[in-house]
C-alpha positions as CSV (number, residue, x, y, z in Angstrom):
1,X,-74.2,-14.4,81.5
2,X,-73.4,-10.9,81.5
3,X,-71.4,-9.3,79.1
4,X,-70.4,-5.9,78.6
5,X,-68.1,-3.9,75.7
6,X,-65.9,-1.4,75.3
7,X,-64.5,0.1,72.6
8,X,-61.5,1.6,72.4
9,X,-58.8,3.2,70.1
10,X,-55.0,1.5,70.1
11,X,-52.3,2.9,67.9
12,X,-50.0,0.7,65.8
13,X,-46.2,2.3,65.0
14,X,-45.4,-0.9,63.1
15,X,-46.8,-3.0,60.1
16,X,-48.1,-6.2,61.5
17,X,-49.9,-9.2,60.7
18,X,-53.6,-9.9,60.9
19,X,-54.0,-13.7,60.7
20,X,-57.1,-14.8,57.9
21,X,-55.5,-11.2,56.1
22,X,-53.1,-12.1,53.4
23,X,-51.4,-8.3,53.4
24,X,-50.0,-6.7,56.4
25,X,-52.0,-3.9,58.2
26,X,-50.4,-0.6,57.5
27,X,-49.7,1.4,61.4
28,X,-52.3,3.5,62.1
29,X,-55.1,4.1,65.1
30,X,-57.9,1.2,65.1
31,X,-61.2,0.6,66.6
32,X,-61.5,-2.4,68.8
33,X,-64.4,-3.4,70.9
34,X,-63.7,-6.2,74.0
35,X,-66.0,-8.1,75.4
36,X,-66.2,-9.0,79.1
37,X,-68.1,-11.2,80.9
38,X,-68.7,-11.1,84.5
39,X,-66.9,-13.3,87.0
40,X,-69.8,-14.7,89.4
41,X,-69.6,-15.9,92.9
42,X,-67.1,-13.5,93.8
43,X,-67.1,-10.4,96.7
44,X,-66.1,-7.9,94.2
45,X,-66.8,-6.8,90.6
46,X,-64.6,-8.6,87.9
47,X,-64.8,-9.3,84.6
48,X,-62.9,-11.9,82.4
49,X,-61.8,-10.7,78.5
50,X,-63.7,-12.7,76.3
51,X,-63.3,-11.7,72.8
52,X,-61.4,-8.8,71.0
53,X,-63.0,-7.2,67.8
54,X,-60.5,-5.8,65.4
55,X,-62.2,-3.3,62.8
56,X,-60.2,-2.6,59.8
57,X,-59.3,-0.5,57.8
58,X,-57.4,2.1,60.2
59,X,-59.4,4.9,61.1
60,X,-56.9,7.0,59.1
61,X,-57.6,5.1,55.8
62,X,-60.2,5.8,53.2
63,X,-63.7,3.6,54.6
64,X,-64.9,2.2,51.4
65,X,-65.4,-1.2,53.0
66,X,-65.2,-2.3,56.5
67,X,-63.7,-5.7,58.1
68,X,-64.4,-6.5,61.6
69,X,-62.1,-9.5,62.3
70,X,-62.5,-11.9,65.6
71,X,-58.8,-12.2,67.6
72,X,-58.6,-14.2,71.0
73,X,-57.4,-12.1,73.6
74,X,-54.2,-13.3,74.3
75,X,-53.8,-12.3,70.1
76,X,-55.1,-8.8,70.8
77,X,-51.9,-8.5,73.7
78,X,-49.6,-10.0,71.5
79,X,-49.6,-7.8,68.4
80,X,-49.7,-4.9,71.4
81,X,-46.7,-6.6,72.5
82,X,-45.3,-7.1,69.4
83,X,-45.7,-3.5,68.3
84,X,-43.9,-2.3,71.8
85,X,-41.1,-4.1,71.3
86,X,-39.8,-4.2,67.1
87,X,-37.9,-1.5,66.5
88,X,-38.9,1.0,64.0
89,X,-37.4,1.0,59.8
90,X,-35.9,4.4,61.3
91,X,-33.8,2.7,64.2
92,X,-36.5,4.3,66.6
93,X,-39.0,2.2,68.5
């Protein structure tokens, strides 16, 4: 099996949820890696999302400990969705 990562940086506007976190995550820019594994037996390159790792705390936040939490990702796109769509305390989104 071949997997490969990538890490990126996403921006949350909104609190949100982090399930196994009892608090809610503050918005902020995060670190997440995502793992892909290649689809074989096709013509073409192409890779499947495996796994999404979330790293808390925000990359804006003091780094006196560090979480790295496991999401599926079908979670990962729905707190991306989630974050895209709820409007903002100031009436913005």
């Amino acid at each position: 099996m071949n997997v490969r990562t990538t890490r990126s940086t996403v921006t949350f506007t909104k609190p949100f949820r982090l399930d196994g976190f009892n608090e809610n995550q503050p918005p902020g820019d995060y670190r997440v890696d995502i793992d892909e594994e290649l689809i074989e037996g096709v013509s073409f390159l192409a890779y499947r999302r495996i796994a999404a790792l979330f790293h808390l705390p925000a990359l804006s936040q003091p780094q006196t400990s560090i979480q790295v939490a496991s999401i599926t990702p079908a979670t990962f796109d729905a707190m991306l969705e989630q974050d895209a769509m709820t409007p903002s305390s100031n009436g913005r989104n």
